[in-house]
Structure formats: C-alpha cells, structure tokens
OpenMM code with the backbone's topology and positions (N, CA, C; nanometers):
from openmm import Vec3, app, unit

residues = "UNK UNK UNK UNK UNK UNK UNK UNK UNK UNK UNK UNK UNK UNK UNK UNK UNK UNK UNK UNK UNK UNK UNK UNK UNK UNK UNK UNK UNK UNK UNK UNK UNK UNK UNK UNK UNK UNK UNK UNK UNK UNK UNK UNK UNK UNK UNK UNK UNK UNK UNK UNK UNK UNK UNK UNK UNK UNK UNK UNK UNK UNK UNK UNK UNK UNK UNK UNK UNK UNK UNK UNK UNK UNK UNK UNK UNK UNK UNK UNK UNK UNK UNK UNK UNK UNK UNK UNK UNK UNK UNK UNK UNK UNK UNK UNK UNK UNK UNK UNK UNK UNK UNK UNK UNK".split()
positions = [
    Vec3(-1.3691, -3.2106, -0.9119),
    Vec3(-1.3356, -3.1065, -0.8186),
    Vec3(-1.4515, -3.0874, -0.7215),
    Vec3(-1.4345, -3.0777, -0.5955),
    Vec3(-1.5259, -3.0935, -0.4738),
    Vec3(-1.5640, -2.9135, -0.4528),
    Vec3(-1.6733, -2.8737, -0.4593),
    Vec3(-1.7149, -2.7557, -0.4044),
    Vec3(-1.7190, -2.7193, -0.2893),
    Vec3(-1.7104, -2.6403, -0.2505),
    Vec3(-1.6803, -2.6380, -0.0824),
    Vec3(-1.8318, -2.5881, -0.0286),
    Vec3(-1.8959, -2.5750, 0.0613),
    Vec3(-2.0212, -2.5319, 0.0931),
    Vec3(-1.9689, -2.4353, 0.2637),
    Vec3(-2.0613, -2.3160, 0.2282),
    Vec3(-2.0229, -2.2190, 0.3292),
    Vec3(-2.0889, -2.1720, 0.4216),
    Vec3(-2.1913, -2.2427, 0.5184),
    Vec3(-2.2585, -2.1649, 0.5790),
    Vec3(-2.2650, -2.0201, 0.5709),
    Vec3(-2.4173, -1.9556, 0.5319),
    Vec3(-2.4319, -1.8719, 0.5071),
    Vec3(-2.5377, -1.7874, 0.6504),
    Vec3(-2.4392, -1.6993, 0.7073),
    Vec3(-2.5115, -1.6055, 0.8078),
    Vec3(-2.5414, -1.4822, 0.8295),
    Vec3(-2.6792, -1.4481, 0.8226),
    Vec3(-2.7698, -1.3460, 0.7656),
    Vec3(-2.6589, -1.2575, 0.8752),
    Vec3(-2.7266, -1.2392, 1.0110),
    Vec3(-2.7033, -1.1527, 1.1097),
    Vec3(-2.5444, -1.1000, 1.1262),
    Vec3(-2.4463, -1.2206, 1.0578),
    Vec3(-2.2866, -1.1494, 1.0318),
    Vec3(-2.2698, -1.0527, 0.9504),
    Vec3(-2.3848, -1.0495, 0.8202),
    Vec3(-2.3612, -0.9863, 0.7153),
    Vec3(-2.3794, -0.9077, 0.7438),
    Vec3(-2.5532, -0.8642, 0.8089),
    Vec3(-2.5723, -0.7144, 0.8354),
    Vec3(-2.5297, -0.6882, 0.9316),
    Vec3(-2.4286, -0.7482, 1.0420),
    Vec3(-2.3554, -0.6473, 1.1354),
    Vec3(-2.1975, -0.6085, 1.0489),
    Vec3(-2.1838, -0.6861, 1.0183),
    Vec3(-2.0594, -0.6281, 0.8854),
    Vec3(-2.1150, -0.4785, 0.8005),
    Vec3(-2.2183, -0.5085, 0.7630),
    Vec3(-2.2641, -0.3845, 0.6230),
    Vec3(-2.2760, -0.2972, 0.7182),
    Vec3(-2.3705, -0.2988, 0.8687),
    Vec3(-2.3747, -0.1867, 0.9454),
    Vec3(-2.2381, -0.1072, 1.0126),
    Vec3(-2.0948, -0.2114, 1.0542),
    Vec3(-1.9655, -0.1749, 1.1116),
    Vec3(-1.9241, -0.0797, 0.9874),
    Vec3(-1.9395, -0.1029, 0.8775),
    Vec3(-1.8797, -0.0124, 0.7599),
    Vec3(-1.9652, 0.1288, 0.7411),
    Vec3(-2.0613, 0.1182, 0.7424),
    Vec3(-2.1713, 0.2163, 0.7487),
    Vec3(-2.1627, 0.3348, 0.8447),
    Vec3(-2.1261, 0.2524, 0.9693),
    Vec3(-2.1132, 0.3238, 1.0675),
    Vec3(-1.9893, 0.4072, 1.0825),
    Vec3(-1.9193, 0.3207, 1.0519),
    Vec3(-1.7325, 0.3719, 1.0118),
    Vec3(-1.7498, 0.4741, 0.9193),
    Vec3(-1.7949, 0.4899, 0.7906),
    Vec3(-1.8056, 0.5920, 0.6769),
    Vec3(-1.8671, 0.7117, 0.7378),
    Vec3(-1.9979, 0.6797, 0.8373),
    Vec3(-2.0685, 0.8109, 0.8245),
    Vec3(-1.9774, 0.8542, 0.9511),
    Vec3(-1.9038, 0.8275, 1.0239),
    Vec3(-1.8169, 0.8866, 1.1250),
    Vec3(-1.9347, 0.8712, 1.2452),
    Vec3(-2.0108, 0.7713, 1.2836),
    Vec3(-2.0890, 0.7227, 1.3900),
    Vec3(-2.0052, 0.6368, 1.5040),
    Vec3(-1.8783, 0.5212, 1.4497),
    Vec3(-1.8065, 0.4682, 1.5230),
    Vec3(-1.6454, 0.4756, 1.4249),
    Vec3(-1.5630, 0.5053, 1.5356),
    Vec3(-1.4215, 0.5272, 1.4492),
    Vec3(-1.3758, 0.4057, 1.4388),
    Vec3(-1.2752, 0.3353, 1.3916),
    Vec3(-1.2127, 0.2688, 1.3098),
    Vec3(-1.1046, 0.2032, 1.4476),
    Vec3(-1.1128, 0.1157, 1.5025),
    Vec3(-1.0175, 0.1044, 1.5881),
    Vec3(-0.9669, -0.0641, 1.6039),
    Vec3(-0.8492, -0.1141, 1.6905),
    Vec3(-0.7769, -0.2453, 1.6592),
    Vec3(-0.8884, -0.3709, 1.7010),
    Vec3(-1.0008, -0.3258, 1.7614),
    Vec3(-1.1286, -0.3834, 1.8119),
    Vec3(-1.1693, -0.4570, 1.6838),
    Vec3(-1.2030, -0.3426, 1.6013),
    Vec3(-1.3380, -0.3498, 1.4420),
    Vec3(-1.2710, -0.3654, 1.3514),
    Vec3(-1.1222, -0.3654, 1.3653),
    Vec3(-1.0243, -0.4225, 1.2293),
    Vec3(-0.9044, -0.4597, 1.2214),
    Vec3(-0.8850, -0.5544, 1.1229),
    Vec3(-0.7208, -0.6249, 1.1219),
    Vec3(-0.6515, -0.5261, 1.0700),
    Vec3(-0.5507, -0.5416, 1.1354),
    Vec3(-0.4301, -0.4262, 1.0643),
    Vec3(-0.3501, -0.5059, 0.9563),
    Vec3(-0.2794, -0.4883, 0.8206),
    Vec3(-0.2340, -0.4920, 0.7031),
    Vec3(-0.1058, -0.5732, 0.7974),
    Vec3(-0.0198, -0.6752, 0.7109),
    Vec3(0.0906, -0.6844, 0.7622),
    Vec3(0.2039, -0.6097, 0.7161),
    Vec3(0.3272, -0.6066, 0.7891),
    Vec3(0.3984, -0.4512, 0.7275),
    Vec3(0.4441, -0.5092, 0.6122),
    Vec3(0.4786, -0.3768, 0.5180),
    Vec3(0.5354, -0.4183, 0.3646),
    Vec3(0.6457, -0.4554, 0.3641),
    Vec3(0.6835, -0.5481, 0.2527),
    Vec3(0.8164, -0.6149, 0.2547),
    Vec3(0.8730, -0.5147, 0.2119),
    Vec3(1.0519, -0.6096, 0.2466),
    Vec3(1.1764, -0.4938, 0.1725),
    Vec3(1.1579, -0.4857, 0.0221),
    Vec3(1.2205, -0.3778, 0.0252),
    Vec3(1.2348, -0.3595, -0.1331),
    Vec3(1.3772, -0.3761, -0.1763),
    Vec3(1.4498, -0.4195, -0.2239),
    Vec3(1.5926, -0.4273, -0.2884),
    Vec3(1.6223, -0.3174, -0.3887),
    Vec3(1.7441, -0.2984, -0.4283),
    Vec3(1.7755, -0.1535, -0.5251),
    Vec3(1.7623, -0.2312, -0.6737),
    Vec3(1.7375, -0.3035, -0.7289),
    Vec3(1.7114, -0.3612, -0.8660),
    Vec3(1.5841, -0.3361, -0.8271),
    Vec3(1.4932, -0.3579, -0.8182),
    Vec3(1.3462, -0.3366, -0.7387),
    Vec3(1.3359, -0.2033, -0.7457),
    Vec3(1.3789, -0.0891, -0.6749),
    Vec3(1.3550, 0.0042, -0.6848),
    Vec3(1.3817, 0.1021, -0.8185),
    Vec3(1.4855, 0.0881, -0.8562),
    Vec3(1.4921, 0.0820, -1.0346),
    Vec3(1.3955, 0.0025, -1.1346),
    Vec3(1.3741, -0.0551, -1.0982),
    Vec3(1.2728, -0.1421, -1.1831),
    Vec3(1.1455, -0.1081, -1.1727),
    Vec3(1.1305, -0.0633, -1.0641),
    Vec3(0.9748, 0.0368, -0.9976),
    Vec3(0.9717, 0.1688, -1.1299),
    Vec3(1.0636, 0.2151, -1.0722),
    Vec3(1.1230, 0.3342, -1.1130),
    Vec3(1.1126, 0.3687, -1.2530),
    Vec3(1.1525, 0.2782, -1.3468),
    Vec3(1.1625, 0.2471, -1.4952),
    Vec3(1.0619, 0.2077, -1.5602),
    Vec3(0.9761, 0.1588, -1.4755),
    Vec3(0.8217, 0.1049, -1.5289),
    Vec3(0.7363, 0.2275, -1.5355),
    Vec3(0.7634, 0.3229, -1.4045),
    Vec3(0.6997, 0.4084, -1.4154),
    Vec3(0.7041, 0.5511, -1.4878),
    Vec3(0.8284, 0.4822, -1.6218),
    Vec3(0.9100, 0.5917, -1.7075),
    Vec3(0.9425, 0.7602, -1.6270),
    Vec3(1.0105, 0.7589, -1.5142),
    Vec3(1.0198, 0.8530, -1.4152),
    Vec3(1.1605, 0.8412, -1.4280),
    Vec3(1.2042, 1.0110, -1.4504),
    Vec3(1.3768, 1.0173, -1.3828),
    Vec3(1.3898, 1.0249, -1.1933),
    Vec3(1.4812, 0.9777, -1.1805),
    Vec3(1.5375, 1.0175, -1.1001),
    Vec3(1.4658, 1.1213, -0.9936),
    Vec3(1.4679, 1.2599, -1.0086),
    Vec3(1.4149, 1.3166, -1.0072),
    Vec3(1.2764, 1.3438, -0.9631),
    Vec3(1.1981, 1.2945, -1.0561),
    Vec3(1.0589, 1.2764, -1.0887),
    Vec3(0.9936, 1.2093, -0.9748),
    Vec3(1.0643, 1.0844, -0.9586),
    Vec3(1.0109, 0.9739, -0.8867),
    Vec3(1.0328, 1.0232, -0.6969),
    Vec3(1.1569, 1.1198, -0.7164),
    Vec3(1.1230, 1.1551, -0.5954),
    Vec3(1.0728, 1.2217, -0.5235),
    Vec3(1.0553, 1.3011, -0.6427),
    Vec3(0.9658, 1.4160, -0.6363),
    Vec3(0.8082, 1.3647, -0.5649),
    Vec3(0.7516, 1.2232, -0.6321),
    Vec3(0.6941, 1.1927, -0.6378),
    Vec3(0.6417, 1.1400, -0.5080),
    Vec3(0.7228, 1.0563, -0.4579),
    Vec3(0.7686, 1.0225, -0.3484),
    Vec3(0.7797, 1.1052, -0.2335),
    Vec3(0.7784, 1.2086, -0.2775),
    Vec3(0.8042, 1.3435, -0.1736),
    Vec3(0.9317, 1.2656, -0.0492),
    Vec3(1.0304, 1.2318, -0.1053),
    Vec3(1.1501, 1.2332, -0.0617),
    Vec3(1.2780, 1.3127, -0.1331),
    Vec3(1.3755, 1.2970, -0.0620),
    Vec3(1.4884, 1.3903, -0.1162),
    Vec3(1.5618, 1.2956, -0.2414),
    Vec3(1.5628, 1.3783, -0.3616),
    Vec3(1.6632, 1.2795, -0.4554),
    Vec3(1.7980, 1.1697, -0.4306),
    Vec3(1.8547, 1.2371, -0.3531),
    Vec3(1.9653, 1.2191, -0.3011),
    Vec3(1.9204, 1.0378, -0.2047),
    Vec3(1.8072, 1.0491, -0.1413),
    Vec3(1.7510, 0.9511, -0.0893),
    Vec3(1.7133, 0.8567, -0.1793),
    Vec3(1.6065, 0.8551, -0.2922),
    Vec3(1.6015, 0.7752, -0.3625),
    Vec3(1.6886, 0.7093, -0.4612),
    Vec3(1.7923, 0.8075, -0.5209),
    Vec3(1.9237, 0.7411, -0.5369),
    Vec3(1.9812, 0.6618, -0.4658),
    Vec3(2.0138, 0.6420, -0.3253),
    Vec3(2.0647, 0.5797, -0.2335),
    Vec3(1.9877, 0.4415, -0.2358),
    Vec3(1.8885, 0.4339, -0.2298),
    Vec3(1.7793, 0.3697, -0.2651),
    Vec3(1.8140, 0.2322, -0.3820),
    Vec3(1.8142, 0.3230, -0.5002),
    Vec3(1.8658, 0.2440, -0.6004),
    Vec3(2.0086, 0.2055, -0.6156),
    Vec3(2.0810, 0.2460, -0.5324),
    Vec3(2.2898, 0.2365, -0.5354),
    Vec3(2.2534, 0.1113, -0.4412),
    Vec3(2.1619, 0.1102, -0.3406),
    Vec3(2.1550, -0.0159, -0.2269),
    Vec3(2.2652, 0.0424, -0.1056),
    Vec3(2.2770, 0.1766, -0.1300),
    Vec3(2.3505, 0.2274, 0.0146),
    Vec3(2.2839, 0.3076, 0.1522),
    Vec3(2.1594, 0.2636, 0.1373),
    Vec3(2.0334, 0.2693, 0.1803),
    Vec3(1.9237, 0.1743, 0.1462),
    Vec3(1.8313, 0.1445, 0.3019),
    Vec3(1.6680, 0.0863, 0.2161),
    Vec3(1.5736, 0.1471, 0.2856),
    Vec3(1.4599, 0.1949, 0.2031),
    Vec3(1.3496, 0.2185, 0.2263),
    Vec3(1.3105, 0.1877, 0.3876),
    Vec3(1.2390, 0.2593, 0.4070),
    Vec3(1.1939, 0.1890, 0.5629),
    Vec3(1.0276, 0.2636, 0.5507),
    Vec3(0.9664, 0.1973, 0.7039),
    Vec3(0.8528, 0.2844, 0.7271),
    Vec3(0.7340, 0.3217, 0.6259),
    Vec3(0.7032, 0.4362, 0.6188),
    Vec3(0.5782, 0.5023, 0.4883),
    Vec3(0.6580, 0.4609, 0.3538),
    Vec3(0.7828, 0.4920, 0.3335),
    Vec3(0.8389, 0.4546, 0.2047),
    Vec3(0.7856, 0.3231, 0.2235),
    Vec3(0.8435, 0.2222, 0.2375),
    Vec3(0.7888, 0.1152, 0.1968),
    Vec3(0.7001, 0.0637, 0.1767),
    Vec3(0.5840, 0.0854, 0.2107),
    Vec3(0.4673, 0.1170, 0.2305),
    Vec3(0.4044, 0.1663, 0.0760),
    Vec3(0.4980, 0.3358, 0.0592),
    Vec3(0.4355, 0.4010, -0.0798),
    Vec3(0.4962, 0.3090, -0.1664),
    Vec3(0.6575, 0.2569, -0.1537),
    Vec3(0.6624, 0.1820, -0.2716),
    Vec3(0.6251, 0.0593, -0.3292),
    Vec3(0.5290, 0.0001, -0.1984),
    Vec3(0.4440, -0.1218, -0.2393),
    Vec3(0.3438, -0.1370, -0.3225),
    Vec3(0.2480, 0.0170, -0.2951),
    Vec3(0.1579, 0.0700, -0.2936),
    Vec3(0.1491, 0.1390, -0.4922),
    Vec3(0.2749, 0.1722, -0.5207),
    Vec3(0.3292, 0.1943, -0.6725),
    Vec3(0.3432, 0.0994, -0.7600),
    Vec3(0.3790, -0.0476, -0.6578),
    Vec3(0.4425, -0.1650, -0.7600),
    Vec3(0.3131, -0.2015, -0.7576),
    Vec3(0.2456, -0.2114, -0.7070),
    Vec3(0.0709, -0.2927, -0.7547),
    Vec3(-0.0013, -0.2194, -0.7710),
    Vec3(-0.0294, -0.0931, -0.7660),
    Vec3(-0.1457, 0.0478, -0.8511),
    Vec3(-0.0231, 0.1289, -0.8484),
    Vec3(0.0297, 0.1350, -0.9881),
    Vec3(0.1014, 0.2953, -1.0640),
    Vec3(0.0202, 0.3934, -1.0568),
    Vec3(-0.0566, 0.3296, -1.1136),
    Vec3(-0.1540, 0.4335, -1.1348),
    Vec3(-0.2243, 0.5493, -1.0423),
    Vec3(-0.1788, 0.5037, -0.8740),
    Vec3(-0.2092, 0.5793, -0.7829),
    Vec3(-0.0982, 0.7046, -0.7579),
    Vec3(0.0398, 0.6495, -0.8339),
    Vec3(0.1246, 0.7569, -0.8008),
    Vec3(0.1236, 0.8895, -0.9016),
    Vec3(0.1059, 0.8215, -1.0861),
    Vec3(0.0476, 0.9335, -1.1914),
    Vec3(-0.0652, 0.9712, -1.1566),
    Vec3(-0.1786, 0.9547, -1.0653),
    Vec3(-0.2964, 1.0514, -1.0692),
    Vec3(-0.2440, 1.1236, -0.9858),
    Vec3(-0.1830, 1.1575, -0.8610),
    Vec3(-0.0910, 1.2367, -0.7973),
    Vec3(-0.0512, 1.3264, -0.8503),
] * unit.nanometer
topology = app.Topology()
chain = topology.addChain("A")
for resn in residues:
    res = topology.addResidue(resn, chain)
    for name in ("N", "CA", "C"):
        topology.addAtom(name, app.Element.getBySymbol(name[0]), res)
C-alpha cells in the first residue's frame, strides 16, 4: 500500500487557526467568503421517518413535540402524505446521526 505524502504548509495552518479564532471571538463574522456551506439534506422517506422515530423509543407525540412541529405533521410524515422539507430535514438528519442531540433537548 503506497502512502500518500502531503505537503505540509506552516502559513495555511496559522491563517486557518487565526480565521477560527477570529470567528469565535466575534472579531470577523462568518460569511460565503471564509466558508463552504453544508450540502442540503437528503429526503427522508416515511419508513425512515418511523424508523428514526422508533430508535428514538418516542411516541408519536413525543417526537413532535420534539421536533417542535405539529403532531398531525409528523404523522403525515410517517403515512408518506407529506415530506419533510427545509429545517425539518435538516433536524431529521441531524437525529439520524447524533440522537443524542435531540434527548439532551
């Protein structure tokens, strides 16, 4: 197996450690200049959203609660007479790979 070799550059690093630095202490804001934007989250399907749902031993209810959407919505959700769009999709991406962000909630 061939190792790959990476040029290593001092002056990228510390303008990287300084762009973050600067970003945290609120010295330069955060803009499409100084960062890639995420690509948008995929669909979610209604077996998917039950399956979200069930992992995260949540009724009905619970999950939408959770969700801070209307029950009635996340049901729809899981019937597939509706899909997610926008921030939902987004939060429910965000659930299927850290749960754990929606129980500390």
């Amino acid at each position: 197996m061939k190792k790959k070799t990476h040029a290593f550059n001092a002056d990228e690093l510390v303008r990287s450690v300084e762009d973050v630095r600067d970003a945290v202490t609120g010295r330069r804001k955060i803009t499409l200049r100084t960062t890639t934007l995420p690509k948008p989250a995929p669909a979610i399907g209604p077996r998917e959203v039950k399956r979200l749902r069930s992992r995260l031993k949540m009724s009905q209810p619970v999950f939408a609660a959770v969700l801070n959407v209307p029950v009635v919505t996340a049901i729809s959700w899981e019937k597939g007479r509706r899909q997610p769009s926008g921030a939902a999709l987004r939060l429910l991406e965000i659930a299927k790979h850290h749960p754990e962000v929606l129980t500390a909630a």
